[in-house]
C-alpha positions in Angstrom: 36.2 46.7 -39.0 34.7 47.2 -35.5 31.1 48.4 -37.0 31.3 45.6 -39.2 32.2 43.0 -36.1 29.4 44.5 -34.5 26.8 44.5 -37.2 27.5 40.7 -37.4 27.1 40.2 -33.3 23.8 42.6 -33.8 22.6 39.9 -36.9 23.4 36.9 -34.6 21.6 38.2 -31.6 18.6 39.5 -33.4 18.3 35.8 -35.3 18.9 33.7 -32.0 22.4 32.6 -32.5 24.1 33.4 -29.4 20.8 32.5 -27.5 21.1 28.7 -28.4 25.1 27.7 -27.1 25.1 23.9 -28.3 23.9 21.7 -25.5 27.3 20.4 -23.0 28.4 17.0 -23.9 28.1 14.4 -21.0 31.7 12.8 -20.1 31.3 9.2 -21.2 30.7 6.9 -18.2 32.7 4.4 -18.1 30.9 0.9 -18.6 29.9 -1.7 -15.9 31.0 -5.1 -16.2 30.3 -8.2 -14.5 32.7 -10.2 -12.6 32.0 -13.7 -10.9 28.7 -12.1 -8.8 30.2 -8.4 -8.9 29.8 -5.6 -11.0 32.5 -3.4 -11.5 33.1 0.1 -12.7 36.9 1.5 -13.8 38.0 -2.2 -11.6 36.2 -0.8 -8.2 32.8 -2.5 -7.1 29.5 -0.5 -8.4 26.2 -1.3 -6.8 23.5 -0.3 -8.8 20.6 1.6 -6.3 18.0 4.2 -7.0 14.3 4.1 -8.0 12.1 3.1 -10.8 11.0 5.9 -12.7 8.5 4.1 -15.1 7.1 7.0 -17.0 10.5 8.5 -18.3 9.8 8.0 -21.9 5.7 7.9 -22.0 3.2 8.9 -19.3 0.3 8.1 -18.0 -0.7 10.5 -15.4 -0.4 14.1 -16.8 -2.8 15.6 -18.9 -0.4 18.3 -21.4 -1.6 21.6 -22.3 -4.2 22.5 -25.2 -2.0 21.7 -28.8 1.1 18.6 -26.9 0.7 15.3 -28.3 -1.6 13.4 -26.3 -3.0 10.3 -26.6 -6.8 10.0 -24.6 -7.7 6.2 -25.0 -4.8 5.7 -23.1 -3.6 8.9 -21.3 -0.8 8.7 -22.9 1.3 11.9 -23.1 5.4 12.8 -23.2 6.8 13.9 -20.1 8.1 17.6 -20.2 12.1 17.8 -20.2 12.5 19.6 -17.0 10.7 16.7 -15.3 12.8 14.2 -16.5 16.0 16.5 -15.3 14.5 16.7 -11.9 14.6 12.8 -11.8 18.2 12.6 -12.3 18.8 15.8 -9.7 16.6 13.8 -7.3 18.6 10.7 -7.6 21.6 12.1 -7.1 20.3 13.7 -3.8 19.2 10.2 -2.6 22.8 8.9 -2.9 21.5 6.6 -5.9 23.6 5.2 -9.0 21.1 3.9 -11.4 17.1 4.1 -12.7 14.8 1.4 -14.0 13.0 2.8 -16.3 10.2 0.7 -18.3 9.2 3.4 -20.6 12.8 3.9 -22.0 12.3 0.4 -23.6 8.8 -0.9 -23.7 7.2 1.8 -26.4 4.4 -0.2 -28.3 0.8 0.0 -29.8 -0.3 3.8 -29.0 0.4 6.3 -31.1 2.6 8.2 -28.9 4.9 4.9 -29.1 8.0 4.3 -30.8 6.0 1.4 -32.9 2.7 2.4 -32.7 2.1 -0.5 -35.4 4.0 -3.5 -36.3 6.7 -2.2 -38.2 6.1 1.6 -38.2 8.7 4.0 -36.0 7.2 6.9 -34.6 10.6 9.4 -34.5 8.9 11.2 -32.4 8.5 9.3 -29.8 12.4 9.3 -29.8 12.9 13.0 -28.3 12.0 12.3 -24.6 14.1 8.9 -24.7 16.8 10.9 -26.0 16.5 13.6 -23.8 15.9 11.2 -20.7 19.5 9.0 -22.1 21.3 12.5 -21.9 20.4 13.9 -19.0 21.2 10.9 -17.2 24.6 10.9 -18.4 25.2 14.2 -17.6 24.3 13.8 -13.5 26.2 10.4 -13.9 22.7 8.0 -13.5 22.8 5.0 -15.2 19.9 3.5 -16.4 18.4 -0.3 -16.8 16.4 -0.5 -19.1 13.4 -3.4 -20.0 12.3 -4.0 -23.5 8.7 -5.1 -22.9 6.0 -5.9 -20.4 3.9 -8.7 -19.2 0.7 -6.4 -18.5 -1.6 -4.6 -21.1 -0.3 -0.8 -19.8 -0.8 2.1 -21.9 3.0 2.1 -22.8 2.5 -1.7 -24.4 4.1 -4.7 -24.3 3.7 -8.3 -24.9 -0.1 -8.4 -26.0 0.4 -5.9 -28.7 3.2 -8.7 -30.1 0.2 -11.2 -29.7 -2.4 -8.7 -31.2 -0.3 -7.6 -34.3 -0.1 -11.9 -35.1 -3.7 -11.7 -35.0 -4.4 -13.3 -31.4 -6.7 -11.0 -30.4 -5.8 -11.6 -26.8 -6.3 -8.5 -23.8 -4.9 -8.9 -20.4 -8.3 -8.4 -18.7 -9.9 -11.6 -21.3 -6.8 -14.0 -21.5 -4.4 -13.3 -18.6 -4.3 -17.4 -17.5 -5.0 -18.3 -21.2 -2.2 -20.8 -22.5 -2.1 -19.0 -25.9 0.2 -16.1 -24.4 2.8 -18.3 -24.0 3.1 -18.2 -28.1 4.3 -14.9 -27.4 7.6 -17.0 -26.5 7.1 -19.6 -29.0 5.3 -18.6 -32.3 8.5 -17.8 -34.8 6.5 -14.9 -36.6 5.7 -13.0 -32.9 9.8 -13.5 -32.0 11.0 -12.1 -35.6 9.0 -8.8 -34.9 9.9 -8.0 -31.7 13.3 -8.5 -32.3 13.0 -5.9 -35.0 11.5 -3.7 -32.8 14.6 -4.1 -30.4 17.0 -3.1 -33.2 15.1 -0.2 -34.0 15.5 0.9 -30.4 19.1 -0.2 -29.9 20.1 1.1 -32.5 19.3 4.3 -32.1 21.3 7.5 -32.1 20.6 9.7 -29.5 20.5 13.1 -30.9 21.8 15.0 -28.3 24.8 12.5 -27.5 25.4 11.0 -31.2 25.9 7.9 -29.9 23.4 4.6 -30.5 21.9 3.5 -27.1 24.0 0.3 -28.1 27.2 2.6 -27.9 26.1 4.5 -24.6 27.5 2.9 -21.6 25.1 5.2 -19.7 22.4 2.4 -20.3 23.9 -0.5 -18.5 21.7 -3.1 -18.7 18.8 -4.4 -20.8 16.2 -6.6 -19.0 14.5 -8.7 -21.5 11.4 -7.7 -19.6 9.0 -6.8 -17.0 7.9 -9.9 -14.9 7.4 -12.2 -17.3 5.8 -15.0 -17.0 3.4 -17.7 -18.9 -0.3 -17.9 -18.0 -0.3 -18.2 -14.7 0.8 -15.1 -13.2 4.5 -15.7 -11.0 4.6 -19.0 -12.7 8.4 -18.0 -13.7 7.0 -19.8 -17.2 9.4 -17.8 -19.5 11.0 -20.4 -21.5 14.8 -20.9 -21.0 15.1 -20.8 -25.0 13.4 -17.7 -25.5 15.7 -15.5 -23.0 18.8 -17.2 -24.1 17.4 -16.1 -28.2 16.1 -12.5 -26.7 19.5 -12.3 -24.1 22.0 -13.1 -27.2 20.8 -10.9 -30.0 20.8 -8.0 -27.7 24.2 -9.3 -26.7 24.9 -9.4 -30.8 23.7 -5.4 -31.2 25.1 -4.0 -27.9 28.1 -6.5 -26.7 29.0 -4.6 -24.1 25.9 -4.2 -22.1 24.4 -6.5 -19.4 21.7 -8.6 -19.3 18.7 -9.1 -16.8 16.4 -11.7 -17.1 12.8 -10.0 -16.7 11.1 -13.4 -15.2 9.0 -12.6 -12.3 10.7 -14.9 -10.0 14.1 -16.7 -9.5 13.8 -19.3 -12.8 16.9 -21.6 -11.6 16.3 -23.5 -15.2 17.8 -20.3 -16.6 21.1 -20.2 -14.3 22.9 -21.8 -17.4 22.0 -19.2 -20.1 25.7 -17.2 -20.3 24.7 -14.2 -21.9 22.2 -13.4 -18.4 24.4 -11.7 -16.2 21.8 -10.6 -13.3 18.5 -12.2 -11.6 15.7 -10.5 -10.2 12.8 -10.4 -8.5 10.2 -8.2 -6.7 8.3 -7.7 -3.6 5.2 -7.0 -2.7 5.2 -6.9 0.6 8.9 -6.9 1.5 9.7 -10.3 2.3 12.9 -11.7 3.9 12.8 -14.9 3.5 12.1 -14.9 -0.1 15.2 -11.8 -0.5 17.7 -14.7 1.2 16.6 -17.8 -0.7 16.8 -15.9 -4.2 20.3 -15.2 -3.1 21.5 -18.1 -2.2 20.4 -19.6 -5.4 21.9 -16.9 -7.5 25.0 -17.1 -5.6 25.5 -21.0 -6.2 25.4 -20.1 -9.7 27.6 -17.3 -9.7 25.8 -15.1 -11.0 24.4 -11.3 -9.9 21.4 -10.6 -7.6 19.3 -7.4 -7.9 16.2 -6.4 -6.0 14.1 -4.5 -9.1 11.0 -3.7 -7.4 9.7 -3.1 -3.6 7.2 -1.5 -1.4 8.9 0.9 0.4 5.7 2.2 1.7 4.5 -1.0 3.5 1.3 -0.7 2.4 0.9 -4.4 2.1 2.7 -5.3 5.3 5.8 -7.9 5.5 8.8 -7.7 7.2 10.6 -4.0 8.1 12.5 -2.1 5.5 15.9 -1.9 7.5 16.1 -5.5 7.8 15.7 -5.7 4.1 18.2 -3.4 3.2 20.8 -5.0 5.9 20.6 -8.6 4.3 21.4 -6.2 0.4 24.2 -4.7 2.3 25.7 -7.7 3.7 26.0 -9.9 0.7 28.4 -9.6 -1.6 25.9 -11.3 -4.7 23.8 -8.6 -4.4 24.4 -5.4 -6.5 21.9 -3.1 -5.2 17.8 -2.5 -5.7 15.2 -0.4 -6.7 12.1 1.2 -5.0 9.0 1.3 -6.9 8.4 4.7 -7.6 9.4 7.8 -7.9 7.3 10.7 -8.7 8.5 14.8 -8.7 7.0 18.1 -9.3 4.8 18.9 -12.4 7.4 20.8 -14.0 7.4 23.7 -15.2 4.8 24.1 -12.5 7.2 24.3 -9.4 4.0 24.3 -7.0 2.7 20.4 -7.5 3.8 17.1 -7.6 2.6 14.5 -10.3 0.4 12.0 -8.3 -0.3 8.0 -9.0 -2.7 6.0 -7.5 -1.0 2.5 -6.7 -0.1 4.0 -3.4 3.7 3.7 -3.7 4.3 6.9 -4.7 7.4 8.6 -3.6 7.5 12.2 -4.1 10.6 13.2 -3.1 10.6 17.3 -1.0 6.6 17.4 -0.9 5.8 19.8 1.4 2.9 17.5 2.3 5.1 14.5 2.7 4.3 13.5 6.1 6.9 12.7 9.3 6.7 9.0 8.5 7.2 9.1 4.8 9.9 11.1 5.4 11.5 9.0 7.9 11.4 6.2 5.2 13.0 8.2 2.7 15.7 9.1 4.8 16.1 5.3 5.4 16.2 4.9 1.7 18.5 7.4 1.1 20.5 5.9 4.3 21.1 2.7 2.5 22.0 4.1 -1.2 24.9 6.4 0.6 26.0 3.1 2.0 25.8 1.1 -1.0 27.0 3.8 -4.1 29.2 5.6 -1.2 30.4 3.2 1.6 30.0 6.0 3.9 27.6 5.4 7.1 25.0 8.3 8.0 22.4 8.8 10.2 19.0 7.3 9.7 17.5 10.8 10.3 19.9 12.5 8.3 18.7 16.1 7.0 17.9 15.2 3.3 19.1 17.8 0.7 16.8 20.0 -0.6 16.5 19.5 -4.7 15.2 23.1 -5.9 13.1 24.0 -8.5 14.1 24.6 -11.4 16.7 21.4 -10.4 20.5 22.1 -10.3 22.9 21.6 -13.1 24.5 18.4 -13.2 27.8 18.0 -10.8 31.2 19.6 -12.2 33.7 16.6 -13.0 33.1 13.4 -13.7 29.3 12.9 -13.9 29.7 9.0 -12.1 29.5 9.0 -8.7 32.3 7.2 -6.6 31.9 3.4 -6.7 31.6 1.7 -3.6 34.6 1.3 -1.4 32.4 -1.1 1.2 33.4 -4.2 1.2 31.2 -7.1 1.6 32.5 -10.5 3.2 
């Protein structure tokens, strides 16, 4: 009996068996809900901070080795696994609850996509998705997720909608021309793209088994990135069309929250129920734009979120600590987002992935200098004080995230919800 137990171990080592345990199952996060102009997680407040991490699902700025899907017309490439875990390892060292990530929803018109044609699913295109869904469960990250984009990028977005109707419309051509806005009108641009929505809703993660409708890990769907009609920050994104978008996602996932993805505080839309948080960006960090937006979604009782901001200054405006006080003192707001974050090339522990918009933030760069540093730690500052309630020094020591990153946190994945109170 014992060489026969062992001639089976032998058999199982020699085929892989006991190399490949199944993957650990992430502890279900428990889901955010929206009360009043609060968002709440297990009863407690949650704010929702951390950064955008655009590329999770498709990049743009990696060039994969000899034989990896790749896609040259529009750089277009998956993002390795161990990149996407850093992320999440690199959130939770910032003190951050949450990620924005475009790329985990808007997947259209290359063929690395999840439609790389009207109609047509690219499973493939699935794996990093999956991968990036799981992950984030497992260090307790939630995620926001939009479902398409204003802009012409390599991931897609609303002109491939336009293009597959045959408008042959490009964002360089026919940015301020009025025939984008059918994009929101025309019946037989709506029916597809609320296909494509189902298909991604719908689906089941293969590391989790759950639908990204089931997993309470994605918390949010925006219905997209700054929207708007042809005049660029025109907030003209008709009321009808994110009440139709914001209630059939509503109707496939009941339980998750809505943004609405208008560039800009669209007070027409204040009525539409199923919208549970407003947004808006900026670029440069300004003040008095942060307070009015608030005021406005206070009045309608609704949730404020800050989606995207220079954290770099690079295009002046008012100072980052004053920003962050007037997030921290009102009680509408439920947290922001820094545009972007960026980590090492992984497996390649010895560079960082670069981007040229000049708001990169590569979090432990040895290269990082004194000042960039100093803003980090000012970031990571206010995220402590807005997941943690807990007050640290602005030059607080930030941890180190090594490479390969940590496993996720034993326990529960979630981190504590905020005990400060707001008045």
């Amino acid at each position: 009996m014992a060489t026969l137990k062992h001639l089976c171990l032998s058999l199982l080592a020699a085929t892989g068996t006991l190399a490949r345990p199944p993957p650990p199952k992430p502890q279900r996060l428990s889901p955010v809900v929206r009360e009043g102009s609060t968002l709440l997680v297990d009863g407690k407040r949650w704010n929702a901070v951390g950064p955008n991490v655009y590329w999770l699902g498709l990049d743009e700025n990696v060039t994969p080795p000899a034989g990896q899907p790749y896609d040259p017309d529009n750089k277009a490439s998956y993002p390795t696994k161990e990149r996407i875990t850093e992320v999440m390892a690199t959130v939770n060292a910032l003190g951050g609850t949450m990620i924005r990530a475009h790329t985990l929803g808007v997947s259209t018109g290359n063929p690395l996509s999840i439609w790389p044609k009207q109609g047509v699913v690219n499973e493939e295109a699935f794996n990093t998705i999956d991968w990036a869904v799981y992950q984030a469960g497992l260090y307790g990250v939630r995620l926001l997720v939009p479902l398409v984009d204003n802009y012409d990028y390599y991931h897609g977005g609303k002109y491939n909608f336009l293009r597959w109707a045959g408008f042959n419309l490009t964002q360089t051509n026919d940015s301020t021309n009025p025939e984008i806005m059918q994009f929101y009108t025309n019946a037989t641009i709506v029916a597809p793209f609320k296909e494509y929505i189902k298909t991604l809703v719908t689906h089941k993660n293969q590391y989790t088994g759950l639908t990204y409708a089931e997993d309470p890990t994605i918390f949010a769907y925006e219905t997209g990135n700054e929207l708007s009609g042809s005049v660029w920050g025109d907030e003209d994104c008709p009321a009808d069309w994110i009440a139709d978008i914001a209630k059939y996602v509503k109707g496939l996932a009941p339980h998750k929250l809505i943004v609405d993805g208008t560039y800009g505080i669209n007070k027409t839309h204040f009525g539409i129920k199923e919208v549970d948080i407003f947004s808006d960006h900026f670029y440069p960090v300004n003040n008095t734009k942060l307070q009015e937006g608030i005021e406005a979604v206070k009045g309608a009782g609704k949730v404020y979120f800050a989606g995207e901001y220079d954290w770099v200054g690079a295009s002046g405006g008012d100072p980052l600590e004053s920003f962050f006080q007037i997030i921290q003192d009102s009680p509408t707001v439920a947290g922001d987002t820094f545009w972007s974050l960026f980590g090492r090339n992984l497996p390649d522990c010895s560079t960082f992935v670069d981007h040229s918009d000049g708001f990169t933030l590569q979090y432990g760069n040895p290269n990082n200098t004194a000042a960039t540093n100093s803003k980090i730690q000012l970031i990571r500052q206010h995220f402590i004080h807005m997941s943690q309630g807990k007050a640290i020094a602005a030059n607080a020591t930030l941890p180190v995230v090594p490479c390969p990153p940590p496993p996720p946190p034993a326990g529960h994945p979630s981190p504590p919800g905020s005990s400060c109170r707001r008045h």
